[in-house]
C-alpha positions in Angstrom: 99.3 85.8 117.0 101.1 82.8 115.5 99.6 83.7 111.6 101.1 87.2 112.3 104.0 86.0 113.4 104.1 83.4 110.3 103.7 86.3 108.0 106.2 88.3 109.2 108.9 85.2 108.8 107.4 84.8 105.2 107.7 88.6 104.5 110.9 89.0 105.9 112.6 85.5 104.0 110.6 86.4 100.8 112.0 90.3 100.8 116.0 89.5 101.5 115.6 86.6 98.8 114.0 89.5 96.6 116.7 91.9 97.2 119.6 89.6 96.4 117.9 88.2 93.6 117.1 91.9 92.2 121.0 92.9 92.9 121.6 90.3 91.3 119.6 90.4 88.0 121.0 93.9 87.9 124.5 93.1 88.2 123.8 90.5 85.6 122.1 93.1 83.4 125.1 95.6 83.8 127.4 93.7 82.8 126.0 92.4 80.1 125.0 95.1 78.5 128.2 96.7 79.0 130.0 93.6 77.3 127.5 94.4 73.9 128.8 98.2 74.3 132.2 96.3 74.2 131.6 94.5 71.5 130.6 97.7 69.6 133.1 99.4 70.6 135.6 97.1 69.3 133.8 96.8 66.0 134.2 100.2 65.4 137.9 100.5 66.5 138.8 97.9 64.1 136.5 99.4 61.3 138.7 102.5 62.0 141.8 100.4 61.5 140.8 98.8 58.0 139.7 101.9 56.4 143.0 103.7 57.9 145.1 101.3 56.0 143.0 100.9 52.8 143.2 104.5 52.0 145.1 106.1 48.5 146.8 109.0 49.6 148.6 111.4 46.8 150.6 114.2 46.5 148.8 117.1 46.3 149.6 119.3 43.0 148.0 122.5 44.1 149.8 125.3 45.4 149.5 125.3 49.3 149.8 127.7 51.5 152.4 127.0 54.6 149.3 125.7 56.9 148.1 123.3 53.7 149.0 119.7 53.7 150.8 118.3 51.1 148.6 115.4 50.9 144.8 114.5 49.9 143.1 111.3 49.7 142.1 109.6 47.1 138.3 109.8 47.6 137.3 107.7 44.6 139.9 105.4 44.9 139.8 104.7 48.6 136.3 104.7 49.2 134.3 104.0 45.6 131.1 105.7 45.1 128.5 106.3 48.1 125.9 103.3 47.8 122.1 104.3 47.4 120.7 101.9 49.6 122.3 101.2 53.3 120.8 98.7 55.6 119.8 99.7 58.9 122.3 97.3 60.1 125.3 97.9 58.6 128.2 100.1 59.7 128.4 103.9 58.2 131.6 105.6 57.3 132.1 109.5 57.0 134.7 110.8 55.8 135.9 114.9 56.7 138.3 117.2 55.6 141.1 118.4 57.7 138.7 121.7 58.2 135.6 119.3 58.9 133.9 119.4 56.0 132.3 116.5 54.7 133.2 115.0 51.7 131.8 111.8 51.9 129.0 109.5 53.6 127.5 106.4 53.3 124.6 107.7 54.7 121.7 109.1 52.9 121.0 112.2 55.0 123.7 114.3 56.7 123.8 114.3 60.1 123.8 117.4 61.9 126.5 116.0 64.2 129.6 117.5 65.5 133.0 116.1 65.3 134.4 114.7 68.6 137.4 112.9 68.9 137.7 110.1 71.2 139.3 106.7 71.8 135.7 105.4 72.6 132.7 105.5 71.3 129.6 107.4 72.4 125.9 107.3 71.5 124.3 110.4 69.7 120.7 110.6 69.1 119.8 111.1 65.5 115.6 111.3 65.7 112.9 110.6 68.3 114.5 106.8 69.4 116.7 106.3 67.0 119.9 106.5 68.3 123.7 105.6 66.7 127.2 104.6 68.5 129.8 106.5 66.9 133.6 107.0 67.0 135.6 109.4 65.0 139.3 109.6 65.0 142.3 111.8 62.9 143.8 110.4 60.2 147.4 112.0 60.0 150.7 111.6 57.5 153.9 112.7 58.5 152.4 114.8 60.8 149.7 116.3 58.5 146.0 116.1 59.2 144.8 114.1 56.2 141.1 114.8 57.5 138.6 113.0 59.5 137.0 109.3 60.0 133.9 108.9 61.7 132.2 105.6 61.7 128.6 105.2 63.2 126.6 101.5 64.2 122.9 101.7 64.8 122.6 101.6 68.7 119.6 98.8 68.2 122.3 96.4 68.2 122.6 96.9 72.1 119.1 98.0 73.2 117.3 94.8 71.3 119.1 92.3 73.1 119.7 94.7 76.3 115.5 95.1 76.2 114.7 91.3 75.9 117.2 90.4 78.8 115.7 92.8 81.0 112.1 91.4 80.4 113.5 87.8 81.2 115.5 89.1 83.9 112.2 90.9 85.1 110.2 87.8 84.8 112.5 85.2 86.2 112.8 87.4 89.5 109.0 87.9 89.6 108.9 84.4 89.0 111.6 83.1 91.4 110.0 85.7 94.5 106.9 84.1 94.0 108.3 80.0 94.4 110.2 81.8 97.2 107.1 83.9 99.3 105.3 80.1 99.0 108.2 78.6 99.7 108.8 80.6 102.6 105.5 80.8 103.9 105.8 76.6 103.8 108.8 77.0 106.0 107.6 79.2 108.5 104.7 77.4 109.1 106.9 74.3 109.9 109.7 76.5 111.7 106.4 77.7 113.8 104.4 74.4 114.6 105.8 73.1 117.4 106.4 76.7 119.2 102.7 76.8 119.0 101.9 73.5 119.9 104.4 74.6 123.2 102.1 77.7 123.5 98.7 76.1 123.3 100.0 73.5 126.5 101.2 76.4 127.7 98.0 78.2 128.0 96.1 74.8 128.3 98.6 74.1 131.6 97.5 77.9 132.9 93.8 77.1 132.4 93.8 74.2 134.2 96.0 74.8 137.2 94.0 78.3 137.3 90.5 76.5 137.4 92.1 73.5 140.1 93.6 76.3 142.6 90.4 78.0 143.1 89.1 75.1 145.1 91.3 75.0 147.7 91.6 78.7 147.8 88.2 78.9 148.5 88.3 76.2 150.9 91.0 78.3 152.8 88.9 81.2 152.9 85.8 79.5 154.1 88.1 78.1 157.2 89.3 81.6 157.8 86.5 83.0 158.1 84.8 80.3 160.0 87.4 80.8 162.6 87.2 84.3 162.5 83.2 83.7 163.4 84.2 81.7 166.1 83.3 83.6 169.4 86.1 81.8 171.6 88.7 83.4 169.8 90.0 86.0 172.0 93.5 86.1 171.6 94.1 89.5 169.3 97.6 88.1 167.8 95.6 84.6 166.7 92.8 87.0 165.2 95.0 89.3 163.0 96.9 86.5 162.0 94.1 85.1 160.5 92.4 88.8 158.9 96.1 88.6 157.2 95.5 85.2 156.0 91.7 86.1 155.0 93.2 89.1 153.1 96.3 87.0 151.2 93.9 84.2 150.3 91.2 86.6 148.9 94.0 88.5 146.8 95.1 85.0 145.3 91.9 84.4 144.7 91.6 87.3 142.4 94.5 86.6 140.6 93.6 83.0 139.8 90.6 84.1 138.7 92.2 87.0 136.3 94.8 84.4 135.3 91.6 81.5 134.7 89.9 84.4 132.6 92.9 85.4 130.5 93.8 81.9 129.6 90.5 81.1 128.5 90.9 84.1 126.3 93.9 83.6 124.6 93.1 79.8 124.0 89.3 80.9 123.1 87.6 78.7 125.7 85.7 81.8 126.7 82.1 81.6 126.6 80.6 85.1 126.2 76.4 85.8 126.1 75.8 89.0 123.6 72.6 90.3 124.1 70.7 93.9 124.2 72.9 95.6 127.1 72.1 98.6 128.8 75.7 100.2 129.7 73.8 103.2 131.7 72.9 100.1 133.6 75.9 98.6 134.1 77.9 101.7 135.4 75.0 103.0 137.9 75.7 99.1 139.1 79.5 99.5 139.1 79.6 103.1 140.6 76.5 101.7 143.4 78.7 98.9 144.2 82.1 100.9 144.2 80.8 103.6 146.1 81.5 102.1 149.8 84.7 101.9 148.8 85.4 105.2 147.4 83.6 107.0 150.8 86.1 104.8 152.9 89.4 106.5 151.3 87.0 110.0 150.9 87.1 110.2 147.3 83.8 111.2 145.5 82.5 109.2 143.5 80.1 110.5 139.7 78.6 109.5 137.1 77.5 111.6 134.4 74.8 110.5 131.9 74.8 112.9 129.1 71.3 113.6 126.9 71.3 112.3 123.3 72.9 115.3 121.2 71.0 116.1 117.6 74.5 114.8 116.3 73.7 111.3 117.7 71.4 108.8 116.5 68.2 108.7 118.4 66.8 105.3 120.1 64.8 104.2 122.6 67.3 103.0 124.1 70.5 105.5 123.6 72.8 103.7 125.7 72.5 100.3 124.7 74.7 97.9 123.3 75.3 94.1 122.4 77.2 92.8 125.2 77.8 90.8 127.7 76.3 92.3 130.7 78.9 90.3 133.2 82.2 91.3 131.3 81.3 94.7 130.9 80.7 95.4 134.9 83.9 93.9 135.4 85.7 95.9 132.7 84.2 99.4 134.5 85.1 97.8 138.0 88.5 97.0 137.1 89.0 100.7 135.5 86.3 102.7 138.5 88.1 100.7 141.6 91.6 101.2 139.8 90.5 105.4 139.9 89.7 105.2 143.5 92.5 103.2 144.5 95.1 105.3 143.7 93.2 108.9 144.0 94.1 111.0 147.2 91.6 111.9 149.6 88.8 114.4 148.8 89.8 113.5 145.4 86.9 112.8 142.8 86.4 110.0 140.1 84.4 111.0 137.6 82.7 108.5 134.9 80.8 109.7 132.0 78.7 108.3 129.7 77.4 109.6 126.4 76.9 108.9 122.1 78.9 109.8 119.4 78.9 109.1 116.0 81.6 107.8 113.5 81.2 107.5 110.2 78.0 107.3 110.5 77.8 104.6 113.0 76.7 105.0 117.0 78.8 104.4 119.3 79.2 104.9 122.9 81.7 106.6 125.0 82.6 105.8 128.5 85.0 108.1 130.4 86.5 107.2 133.4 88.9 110.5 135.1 90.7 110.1 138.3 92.7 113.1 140.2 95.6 110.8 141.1 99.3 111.5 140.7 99.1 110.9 137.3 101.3 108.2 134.5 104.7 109.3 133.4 104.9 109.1 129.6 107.1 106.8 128.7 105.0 104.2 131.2 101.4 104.6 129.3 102.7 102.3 126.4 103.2 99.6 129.2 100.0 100.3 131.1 97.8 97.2 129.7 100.7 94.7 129.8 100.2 92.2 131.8 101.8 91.5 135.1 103.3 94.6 134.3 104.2 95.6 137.4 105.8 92.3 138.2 108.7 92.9 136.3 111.0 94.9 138.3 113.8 95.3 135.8 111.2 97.1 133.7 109.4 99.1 136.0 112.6 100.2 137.6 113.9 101.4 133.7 110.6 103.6 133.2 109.2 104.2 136.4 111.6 105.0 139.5 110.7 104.0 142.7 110.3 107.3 144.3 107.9 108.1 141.2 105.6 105.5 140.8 102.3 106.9 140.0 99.3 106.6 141.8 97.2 106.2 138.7 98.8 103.9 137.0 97.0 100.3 138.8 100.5 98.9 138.8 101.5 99.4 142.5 99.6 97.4 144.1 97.3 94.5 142.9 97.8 91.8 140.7 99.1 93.5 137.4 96.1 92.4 135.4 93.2 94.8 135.9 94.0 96.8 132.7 94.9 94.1 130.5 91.3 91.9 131.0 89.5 95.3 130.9 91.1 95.6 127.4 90.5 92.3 126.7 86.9 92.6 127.4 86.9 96.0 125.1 88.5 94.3 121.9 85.6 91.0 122.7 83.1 93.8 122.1 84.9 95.2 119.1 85.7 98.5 121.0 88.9 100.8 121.8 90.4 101.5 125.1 92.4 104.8 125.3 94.5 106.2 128.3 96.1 109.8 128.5 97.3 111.3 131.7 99.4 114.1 133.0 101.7 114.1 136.4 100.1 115.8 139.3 96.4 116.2 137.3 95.1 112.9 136.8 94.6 109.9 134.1 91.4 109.7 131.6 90.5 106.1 130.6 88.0 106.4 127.5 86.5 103.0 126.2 84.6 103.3 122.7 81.6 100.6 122.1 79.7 100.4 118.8 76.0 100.0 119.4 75.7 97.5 116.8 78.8 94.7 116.4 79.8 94.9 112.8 80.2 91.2 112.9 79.8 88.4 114.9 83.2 87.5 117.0 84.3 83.8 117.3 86.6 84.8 120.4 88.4 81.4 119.3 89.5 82.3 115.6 90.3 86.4 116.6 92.4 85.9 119.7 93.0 89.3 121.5 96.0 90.3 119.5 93.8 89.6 116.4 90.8 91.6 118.1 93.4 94.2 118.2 92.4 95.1 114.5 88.9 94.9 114.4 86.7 98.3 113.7 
């Protein structure tokens, strides 16, 4: 319970410290990236600027229509002859005519790229990754369109530095998560040490006073019934009195004994015997020994043995199991006594018994089906908490008073029936099911593997550990 709940504080610290470091890194890496675009940018804009005022612009001598310019460029003069060679870092100029033709490049291939004007620049791709950031602009004179300007930079400029930051960026998080889960996991397990230092008096309190109170109980008891076998006792009021004390002392009993056996299960003090156990054994014991009780409220009593299927795995002994023989009669008790309890009159409570495979493996299924009032949905989550029934704010929210179900074990008794019947279940690496419907009845199915699929040190897999176990 503890390492679960350790994990969960490590997972929990280790993902917020992972999200605010990856905003972050990406906020980092935005902006970055968008100050190298900048920088481009601006390169560009000012490239713009120089050529603008370097050109040689003359008079045009040739006879122009209305819509003609009166001006030209000096091509030779402004810009020299294209070089041969270009580096693949350098910055390329093209230079259009007013009607966007080309006239000259730097570039040793034309590109098959539009003119768009703009007051930034974009990023065009040229071949398979190989991409350029270009910005064109007019060039104009006295309000005549001298032609156009378009000067490219190789986009590597931004994604070689923009790709190396992210791989740091990437690696440093990775890196920083990591110190951070052991970090956290470090903390937690400090943060968590005396809470379960707390627990384990706690429990180690429960055991004890548990184990000292049955004494005395039992000592009570003894004098009850003592006087109860006294033959001088003829007052009727003195006799109930004490068949009401007999009955409260036997009830504590049962919860100190519950209470004893749970707290020797969460703190893993319990001893349990696995051995070669027939269960077809165990429940003609249970149902033999619960049968007085069920004639005395006139509810019938079953049990159902059903014949090894050709689906099962055959054995000479199909209903065995490695148990212990004790803890399993008082699982079925807990679950056949809590079906008679609360089952009306000339009700039946049935209990079968048969093999199933899954996956291959054998395992047993007992069903145990009462005719009783039923459990209301929303309660059947709640059915194998403990004490569950002693928390009236909680009962009360799910189960109102005029409405509390028969079925359910949580009327009367001590609250703990289910939850040590489930205990017992997960110590035999089994799986205890309930499903129920108002007015028809409640199913209780416990699954048992034939064979454990390993050995279960009760002390190292407390029951919400057991929980997870095949």
């Amino acid at each position: 319970m503890f390492q679960t709940t350790r994990r969960r504080l490590a997972l929990w610290y280790t993902g917020v410290t992972a999200i605010l470091l990856l905003v972050f890194a990406s906020g980092f890496y935005l902006y970055v990236r968008g100050t190298l675009i900048e920088r481009v940018d601006d390169t560009l804009s000012h490239v713009v600027e120089v050529v603008q005022r370097s050109l040689v612009v003359e008079a045009s001598n040739a006879d122009l229509s209305p819509l003609d310019s009166p001006f030209i460029v000096n091509l030779e003069a402004s810009f020299g002859d294209p070089p041969d060679a270009v580096d693949d870092d350098r910055i390329d100029l093209e230079w259009f005519s007013a009607e966007g033709d080309l006239l000259w490049s730097t570039l040793s291939e034309v590109l098959e790229v539009p003119i768009r004007l703009g007051y930034r620049g974009e990023t065009v791709e040229i071949a398979d990754d190989y991409l350029l950031r270009q910005l064109t602009q007019r060039v104009m004179l006295n309000g005549n369109v001298l032609g156009y300007l378009r000067v490219s930079h190789p986009w590597f400029e931004v994604t070689k530095p923009a790709r190396q930051l992210f791989i740091d960026l990437s690696l440093g998080t990775s890196l920083l998560v990591g110190l951070v889960a052991m970090t956290g996991w470090f903390l937690s397990g400090l943060a968590i040490e005396p809470i379960q230092d707390s627990y384990q008096h706690l429990k180690q309190f429960t055991a004890d006073a548990s184990h000292e109170l049955r004494n005395p109980i039992a000592l009570i008891q003894t004098n009850v019934q003592v006087a109860l076998a006294d033959p001088e006792l003829e007052m009727p009021e003195q006799r109930q009195q004490l068949e009401v004390i007999e009955r409260l002392t036997q009830r504590l009993g049962r919860l100190v004994d519950d209470l004893l056996f749970l707290a020797r299960q969460d703190s893993g003090m319990l001893e349990i015997d696995y051995q070669p156990c027939p269960l077809d054994a165990v429940l003609m014991e249970v149902v033999e020994d619960q049968r007085a009780l069920a004639t005395s409220k006139g509810v019938h009593l079953h049990l159902h043995l059903e014949e090894t299927g050709a689906e099962t795995v055959p054995s000479e002994e199909p209903f065995s199991v490695i148990g212990d023989y004790d803890q399993l009669v008082r699982l079925f008790t807990n679950l056949v006594s809590n079906g008679i309890q609360y089952t009306p009159a000339e009700g039946r409570v049935r209990v079968t018994l048969k093999q199933s495979l899954r996956q291959g493996i054998p395992y047993l299924k007992a069903m145990v089906e009462d005719e009783g009032l039923g459990i209301p949905a929303e309660a059947i989550p709640h059915v194998f908490d403990r004490f569950y029934r002693a928390d009236p704010a909680r009962q009360r929210s799910l189960i109102p008073a005029t409405q509390q179900p028969v079925s359910s074990g949580k009327v009367m008794g001590t609250g703990l029936g289910l939850a040590i019947a489930q205990a017992i279940c997960h110590n035999h690496q089994g799986q205890m099911s309930v499903s129920s419907r108002l007015q028809q009845g409640t199913l209780f199915t416990v699954t048992l593997p034939q064979q454990l699929s390993r050995k279960i040190d009760v002390k190292s897999a407390p029951s919400e550990e057991i929980n997870q176990l095949p």
